[in-house]
C-alpha positions in Angstrom: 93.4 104.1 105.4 93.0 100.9 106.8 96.4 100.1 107.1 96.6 103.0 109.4 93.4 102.4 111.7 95.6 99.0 112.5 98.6 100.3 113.7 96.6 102.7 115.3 94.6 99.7 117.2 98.1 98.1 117.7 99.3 101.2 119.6 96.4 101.0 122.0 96.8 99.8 125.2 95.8 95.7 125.3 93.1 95.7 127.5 91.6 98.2 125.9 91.6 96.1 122.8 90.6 93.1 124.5 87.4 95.2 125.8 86.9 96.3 122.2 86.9 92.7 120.7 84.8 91.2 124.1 81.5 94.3 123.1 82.1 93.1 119.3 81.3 89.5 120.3 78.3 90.2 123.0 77.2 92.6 120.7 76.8 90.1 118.4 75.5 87.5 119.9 72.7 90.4 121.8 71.3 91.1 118.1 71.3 87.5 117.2 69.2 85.9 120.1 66.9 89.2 119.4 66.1 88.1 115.6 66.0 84.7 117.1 63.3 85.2 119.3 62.0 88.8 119.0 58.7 88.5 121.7 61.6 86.6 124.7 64.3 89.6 123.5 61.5 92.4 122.8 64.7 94.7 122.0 68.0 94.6 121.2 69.0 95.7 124.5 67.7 93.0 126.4 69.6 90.4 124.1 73.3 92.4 124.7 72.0 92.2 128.4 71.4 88.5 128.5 74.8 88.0 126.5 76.8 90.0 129.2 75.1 88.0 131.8 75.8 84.4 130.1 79.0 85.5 129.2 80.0 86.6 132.6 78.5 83.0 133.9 76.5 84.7 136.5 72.8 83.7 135.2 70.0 85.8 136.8 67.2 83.8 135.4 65.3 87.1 134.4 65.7 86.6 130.7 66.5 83.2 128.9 66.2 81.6 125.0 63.0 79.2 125.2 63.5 77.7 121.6 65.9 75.2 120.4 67.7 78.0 118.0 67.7 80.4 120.8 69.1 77.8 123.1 71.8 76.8 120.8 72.5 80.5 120.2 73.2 80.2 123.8 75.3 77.5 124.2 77.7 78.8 121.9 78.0 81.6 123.9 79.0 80.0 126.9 81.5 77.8 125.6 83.1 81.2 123.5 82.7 83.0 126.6 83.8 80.9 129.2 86.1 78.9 127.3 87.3 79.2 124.0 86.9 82.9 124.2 89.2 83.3 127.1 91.8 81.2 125.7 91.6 83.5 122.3 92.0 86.2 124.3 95.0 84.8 126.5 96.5 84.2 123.3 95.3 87.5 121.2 96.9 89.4 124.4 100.3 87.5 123.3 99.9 87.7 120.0 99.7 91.9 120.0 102.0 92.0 122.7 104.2 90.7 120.2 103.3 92.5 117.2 103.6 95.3 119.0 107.6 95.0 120.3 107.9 93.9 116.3 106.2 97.0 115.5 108.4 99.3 118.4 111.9 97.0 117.3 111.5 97.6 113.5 110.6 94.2 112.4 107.4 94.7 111.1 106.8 95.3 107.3 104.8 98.1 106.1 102.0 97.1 104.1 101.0 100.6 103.0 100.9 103.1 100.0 101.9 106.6 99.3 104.9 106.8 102.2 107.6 109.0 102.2 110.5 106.6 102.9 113.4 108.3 104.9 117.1 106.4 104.9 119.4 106.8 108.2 118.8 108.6 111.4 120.1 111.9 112.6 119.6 115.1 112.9 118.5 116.3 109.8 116.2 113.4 109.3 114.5 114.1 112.8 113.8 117.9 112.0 112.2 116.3 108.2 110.1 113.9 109.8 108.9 116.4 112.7 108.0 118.7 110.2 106.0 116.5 107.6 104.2 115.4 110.6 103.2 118.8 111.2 102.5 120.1 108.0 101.1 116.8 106.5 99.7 114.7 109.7 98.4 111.9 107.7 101.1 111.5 105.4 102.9 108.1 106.3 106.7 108.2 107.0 109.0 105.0 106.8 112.3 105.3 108.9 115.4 102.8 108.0 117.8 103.1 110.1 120.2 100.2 111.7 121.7 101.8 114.8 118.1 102.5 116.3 117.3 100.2 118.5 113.1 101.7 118.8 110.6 103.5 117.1 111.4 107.2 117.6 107.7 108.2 116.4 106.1 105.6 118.9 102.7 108.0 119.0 102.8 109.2 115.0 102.5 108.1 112.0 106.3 107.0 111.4 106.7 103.3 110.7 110.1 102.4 111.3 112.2 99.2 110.0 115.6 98.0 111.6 118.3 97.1 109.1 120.7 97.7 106.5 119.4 100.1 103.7 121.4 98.8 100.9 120.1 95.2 101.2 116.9 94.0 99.9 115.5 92.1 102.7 115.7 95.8 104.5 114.1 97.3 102.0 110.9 94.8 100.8 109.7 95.8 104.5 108.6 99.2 102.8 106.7 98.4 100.2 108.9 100.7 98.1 107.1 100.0 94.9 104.1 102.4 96.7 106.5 104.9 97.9 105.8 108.8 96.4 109.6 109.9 97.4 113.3 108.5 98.7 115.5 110.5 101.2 118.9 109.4 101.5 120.4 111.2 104.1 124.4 111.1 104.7 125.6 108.9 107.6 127.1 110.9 110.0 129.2 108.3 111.8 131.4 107.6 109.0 133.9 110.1 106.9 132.4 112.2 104.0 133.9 109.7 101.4 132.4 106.8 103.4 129.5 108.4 103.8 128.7 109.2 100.0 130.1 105.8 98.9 127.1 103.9 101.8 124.7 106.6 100.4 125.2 106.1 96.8 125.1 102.1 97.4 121.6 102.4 99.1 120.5 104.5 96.3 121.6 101.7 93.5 119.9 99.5 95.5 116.8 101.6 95.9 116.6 102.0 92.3 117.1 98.2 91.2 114.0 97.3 93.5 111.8 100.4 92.3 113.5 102.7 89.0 110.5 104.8 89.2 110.8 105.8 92.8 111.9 109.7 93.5 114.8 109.7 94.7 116.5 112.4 96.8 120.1 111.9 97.9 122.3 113.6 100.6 126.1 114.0 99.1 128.8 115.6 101.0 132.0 115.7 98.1 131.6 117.3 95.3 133.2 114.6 93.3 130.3 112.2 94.5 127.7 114.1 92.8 128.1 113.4 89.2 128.3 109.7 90.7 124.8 109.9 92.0 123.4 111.6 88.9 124.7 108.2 87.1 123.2 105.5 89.2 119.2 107.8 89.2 119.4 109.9 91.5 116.6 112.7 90.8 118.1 115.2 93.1 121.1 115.7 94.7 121.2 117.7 97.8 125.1 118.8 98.4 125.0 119.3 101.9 128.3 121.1 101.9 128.5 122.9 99.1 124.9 124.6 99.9 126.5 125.0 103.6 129.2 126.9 102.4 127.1 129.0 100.0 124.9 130.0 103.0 128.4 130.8 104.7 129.9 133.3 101.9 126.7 134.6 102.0 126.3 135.5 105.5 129.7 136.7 105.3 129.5 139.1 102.8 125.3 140.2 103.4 125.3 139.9 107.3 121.9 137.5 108.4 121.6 136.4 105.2 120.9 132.9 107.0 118.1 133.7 109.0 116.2 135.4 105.5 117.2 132.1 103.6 116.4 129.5 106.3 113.0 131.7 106.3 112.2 131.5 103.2 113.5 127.8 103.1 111.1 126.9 105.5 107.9 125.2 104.4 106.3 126.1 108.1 106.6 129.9 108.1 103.8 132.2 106.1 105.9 132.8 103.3 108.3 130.3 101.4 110.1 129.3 98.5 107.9 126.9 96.1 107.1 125.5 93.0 103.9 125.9 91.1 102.6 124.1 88.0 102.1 126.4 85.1 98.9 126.7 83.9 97.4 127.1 80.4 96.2 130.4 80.1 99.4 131.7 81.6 101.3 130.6 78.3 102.3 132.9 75.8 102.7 135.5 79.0 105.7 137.7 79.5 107.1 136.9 82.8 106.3 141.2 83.1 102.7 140.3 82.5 102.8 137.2 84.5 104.5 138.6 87.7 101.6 141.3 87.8 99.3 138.6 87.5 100.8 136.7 90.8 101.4 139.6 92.4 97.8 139.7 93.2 97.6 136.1 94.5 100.4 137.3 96.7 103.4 134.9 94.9 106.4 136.4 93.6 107.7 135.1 90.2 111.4 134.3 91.0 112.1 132.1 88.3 111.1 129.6 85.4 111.8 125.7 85.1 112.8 125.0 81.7 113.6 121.4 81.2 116.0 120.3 84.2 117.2 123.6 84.6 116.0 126.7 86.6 116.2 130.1 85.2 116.5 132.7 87.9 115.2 135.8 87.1 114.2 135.8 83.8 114.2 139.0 81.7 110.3 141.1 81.6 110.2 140.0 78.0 111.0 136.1 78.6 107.5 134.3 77.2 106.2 131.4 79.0 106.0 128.8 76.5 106.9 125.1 77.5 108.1 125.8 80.6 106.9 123.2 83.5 106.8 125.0 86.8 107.3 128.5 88.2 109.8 129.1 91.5 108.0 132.0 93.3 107.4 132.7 97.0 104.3 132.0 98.3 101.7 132.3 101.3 100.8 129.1 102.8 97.5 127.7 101.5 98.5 129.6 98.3 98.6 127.0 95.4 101.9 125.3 96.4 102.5 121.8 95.8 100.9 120.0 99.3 
């Protein structure tokens, strides 16, 4: 959390942080000269008040240390306030100012855990990140992407990092040993060959800096795939294979789209999902067990056995090792959040 309270603070405007820092410092030095000498500072506001009168050099006389502590709490004032600490705040200004741009350009390293880390910038990648940040606002998102030439997320919680993703110098910037998933999406500038070949390179890259990160990769040939599978890819979304199976579908059950992009969609009431199985539900028949989530208002659609999915299993199926159910759900329902 405090990684993100400081990039927060970064994003604020500079003299707002330069205030911030100048009440830390008077505030300081208000509570110090008011332990110092407690019957000349009778309460803590009189010492900020004398501070923000020595530190502002304009010395009304009313209130003043009288003992050699007190006086030397003072001096140290004035020579922080009218000195040192303008010079530390001429160069602080420069300083952020600079951090900042790094921060806007994609040059500063992200220092945090648990990120989502997202690979190349286009369409799809946009509509991803828009909707994490809606459904999970505190989740942090790294963007690489080397044609940006900014931050696209200036206001949210997207770090991004200018570079290559297939080289490691890009990719220490993410901290990608703290990462919770990969998304490799396809480049769109290049051809579908080029595209998978760039995609699967990142990936074998991604996976010699961290073999245990998730890894999700876009492929657009079908020859690719098995490819991807080899080099650790945990997932492999074939972006035109599942476009065409929408397609034929559509074609033959007219708006078949809209009721899969519906159910597809993590932001509408009801959705496609997987839930962990629990222990009392083994030994179930998926009959007994769909009655059961019936009235949680999920419907069973299907087991996970293994790596593989079993659509609609028969009533008499038993639940036995299986890992995860694929139902629809509500949202707020038990999915995975």
């Amino acid at each position: 959390m405090l990684h993100l309270v400081y990039y927060r603070f970064l994003r604020w405007p500079i003299m707002l942080r330069i205030l911030l820092l100048a009440l830390t410092l008077i505030s300081g030095f208000g509570l110090a000269i008011h332990f110092v000498e407690p019957k000349t500072f009778p309460t803590i506001f009189d010492g900020i008040w004398w501070a923000v009168i020595t530190t502002a050099t304009v010395g009304y006389g009313d209130l003043y240390p009288v003992t050699f502590a007190g006086r030397l709490i003072g001096i140290i004032l004035i020579l922080s306030g009218a000195g040192v600490l303008s010079a530390y705040f001429v160069s602080l200004a420069s300083a952020t100012a600079t951090r900042q741009n790094a921060f806007m350009e994609g040059k500063e390293i992200f220092t945090g855990v648990g990120q989502m880390v997202i690979i190349g910038w286009n369409e799809r990648a946009r509509k991803v990140i828009q909707q994490l940040q809606e459904l999970k606002p505190e989740q942090p998102v790294v963007l690489i992407d080397e044609t940006l030439e900014t931050n696209p997320y200036p206001s949210g919680n997207v770090h991004f990092i200018k570079g290559k993703p297939y080289l490691d110098e890009t990719l220490k910037k993410t901290n990608m040993h703290g990462a919770n998933a990969v998304l490799i999406t396809s480049d769109q500038h290049k051809s579908e060959t080029e595209a998978d070949m760039n995609a699967i390179l990142t990936l074998v890259a991604v996976k010699g800096m961290s073999p245990d990160a998730y890894c999700i990769i876009e492929i657009q040939t079908a020859g690719q795939v098995v490819n991807a599978k080899r080099v650790g890819a945990d997932e492999v979304i074939q972006a035109n294979t599942q476009t065409s199976f929408v397609m034929l579908n559509s074609l033959i059950s007219n708006g078949m789209s809209d009721s899969l992009l519906s159910l597809l969609n993590q932001q509408k009431k009801s959705h496609l999902d997987f839930i962990p199985v629990q222990p009392n539900w083994r030994n179930l028949t998926v009959k007994e067990l769909s009655q059961l989530l019936q009235k949680e208002r999920k419907i069973l659609i299907g087991v996970q056995d293994g790596d593989e999915t079993l659509i609609n299993p028969p009533p008499d199926y038993t639940i036995s090792n299986e890992k995860q159910l694929f139902v629809v759900l509500e949202n707020g329902k038990g999915g995975r959040r």
